[in-house]
C-alpha positions as CSV (number, residue, x, y, z in Angstrom):
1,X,109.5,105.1,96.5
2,X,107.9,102.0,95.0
3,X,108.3,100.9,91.6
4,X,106.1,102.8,89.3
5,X,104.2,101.2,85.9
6,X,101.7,103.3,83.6
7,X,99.8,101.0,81.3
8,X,98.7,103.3,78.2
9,X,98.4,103.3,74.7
10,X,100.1,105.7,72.3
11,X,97.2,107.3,71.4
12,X,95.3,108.8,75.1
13,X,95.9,112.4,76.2
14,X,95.2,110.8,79.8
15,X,98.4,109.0,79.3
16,X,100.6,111.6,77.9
17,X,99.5,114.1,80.8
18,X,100.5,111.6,83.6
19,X,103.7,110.8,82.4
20,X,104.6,114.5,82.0
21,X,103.2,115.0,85.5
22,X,105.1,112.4,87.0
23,X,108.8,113.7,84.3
24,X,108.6,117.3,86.0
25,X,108.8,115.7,89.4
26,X,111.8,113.4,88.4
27,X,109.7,110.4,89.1
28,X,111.3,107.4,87.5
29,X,108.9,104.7,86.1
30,X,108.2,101.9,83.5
31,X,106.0,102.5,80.0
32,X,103.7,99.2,79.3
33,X,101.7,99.8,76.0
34,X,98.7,97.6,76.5
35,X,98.0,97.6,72.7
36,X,101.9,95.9,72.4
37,X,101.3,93.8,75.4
38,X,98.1,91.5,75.4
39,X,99.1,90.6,79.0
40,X,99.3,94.4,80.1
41,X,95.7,94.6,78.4
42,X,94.8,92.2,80.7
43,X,96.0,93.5,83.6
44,X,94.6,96.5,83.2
45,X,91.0,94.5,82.4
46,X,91.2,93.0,86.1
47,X,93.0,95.9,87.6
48,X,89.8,97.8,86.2
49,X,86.8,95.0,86.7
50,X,86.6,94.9,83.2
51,X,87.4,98.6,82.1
52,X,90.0,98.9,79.7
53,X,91.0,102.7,81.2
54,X,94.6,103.9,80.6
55,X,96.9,105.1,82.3
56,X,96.4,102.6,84.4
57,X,99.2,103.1,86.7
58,X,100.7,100.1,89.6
59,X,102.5,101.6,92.5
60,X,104.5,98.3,94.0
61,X,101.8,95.7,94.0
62,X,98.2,98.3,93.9
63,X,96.9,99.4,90.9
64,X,94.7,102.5,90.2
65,X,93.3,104.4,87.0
66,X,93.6,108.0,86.6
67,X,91.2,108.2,83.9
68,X,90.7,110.8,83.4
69,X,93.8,112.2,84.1
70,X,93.4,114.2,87.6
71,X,96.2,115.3,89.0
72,X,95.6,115.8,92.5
73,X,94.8,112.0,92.4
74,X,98.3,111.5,90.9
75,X,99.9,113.4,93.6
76,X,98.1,112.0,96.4
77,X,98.4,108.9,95.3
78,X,101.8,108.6,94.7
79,X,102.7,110.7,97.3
80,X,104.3,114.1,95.5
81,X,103.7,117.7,95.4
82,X,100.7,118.9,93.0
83,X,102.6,121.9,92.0
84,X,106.0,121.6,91.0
């Protein structure tokens, strides 16, 4: 599988529900925290066309929001199993 990055914030449900989605299908990735990061905020602006919308998430060089969190985008997106 490609390298996996969520941009988020510490605050956003959206967030907290992708990354347990993506944990209880032992999906390995990296945790950016755009309000840490001014150049993950930015990313996330272009990625977005302006939108600041977390979790942003990059799968090798795409990007994608899933904002609000949806998991059967997650799956199919990614690629995995809806249900565990």
């Amino acid at each position: 599988m490609e390298s996996i990055t969520i941009y988020s914030t510490g605050w956003c449900p959206d967030c907290r529900r992708a990354k347990s989605f993506l944990r209880e299908r032992g999906v390995e990735f990296d945790e950016v925290n755009i309000e840490e990061d001014s150049e993950a905020e930015e990313i996330v602006l272009r990625a977005n066309h302006g939108s600041r919308r977390v979790p942003t998430v990059k799968v090798g060089v795409r990007y994608f929001a899933c904002s609000p969190f949806n998991a059967r985008q997650l799956a199919d997106e990614l690629n995995l199993p809806l249900n565990r």
